[in-house]
N, C-alpha and C positions, 0 to 999 in steps of 0.2 A: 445498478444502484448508484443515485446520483449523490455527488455530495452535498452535506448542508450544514448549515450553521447550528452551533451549539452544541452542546455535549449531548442531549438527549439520545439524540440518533449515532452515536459514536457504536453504539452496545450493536444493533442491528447489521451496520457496517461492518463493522469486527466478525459476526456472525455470517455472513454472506462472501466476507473474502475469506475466511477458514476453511466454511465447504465449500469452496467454490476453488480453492487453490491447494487446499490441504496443510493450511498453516503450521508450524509449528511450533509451538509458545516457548520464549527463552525466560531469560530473567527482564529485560528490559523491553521486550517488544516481541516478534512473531519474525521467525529464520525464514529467508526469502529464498533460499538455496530452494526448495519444492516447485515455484512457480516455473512451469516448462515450456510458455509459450514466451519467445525471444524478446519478443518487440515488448511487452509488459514486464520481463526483467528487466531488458535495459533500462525502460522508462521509470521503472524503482528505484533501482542502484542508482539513476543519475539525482532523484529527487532525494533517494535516502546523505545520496554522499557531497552532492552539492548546494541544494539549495535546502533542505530542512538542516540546519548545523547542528541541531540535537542527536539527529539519528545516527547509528552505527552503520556501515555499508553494509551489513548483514544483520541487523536486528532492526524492524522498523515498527511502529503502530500500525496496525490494521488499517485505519483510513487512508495513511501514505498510501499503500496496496491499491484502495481503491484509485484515488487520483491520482496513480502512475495510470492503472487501467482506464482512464480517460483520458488521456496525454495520451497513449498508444494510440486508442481510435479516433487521435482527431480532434477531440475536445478543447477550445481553447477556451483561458482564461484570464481576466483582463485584473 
């Protein structure tokens, strides 16, 4: 699931890193504590606690999820 612009595709997003990580929805965003593959936590927790300044280091939007999971494998963006 690649990322893209605008809100429409936010809903689809959110729904593909759920089942796909086993989200769990908080008050503010979805508990990353579930996600078990190393390299795609880190790459959250760094995106949750550094450079998105909104997010909490354990509560993030579903899409962060996604674009950690492309930052793990490589993904760069400009």
């Amino acid at each position: 699931m690649t990322i893209s612009k605008g809100k429409g595709n936010d809903l689809g997003i959110a729904e593909a890193m759920k089942t796909k990580y086993k989200l769990e929805k908080k008050k503010r965003g979805y508990a990353i504590s579930n996600i078990k593959d190393k390299a795609d936590h880190i790459a959250t927790q760094i995106l949750a606690g550094k450079v998105m300044r909104k997010c909490r280091a354990d509560e993030i939007p579903a899409p962060v999820v996604a674009l950690a999971q492309q930052c793990a494998e490589g993904v760069q963006f400009n």
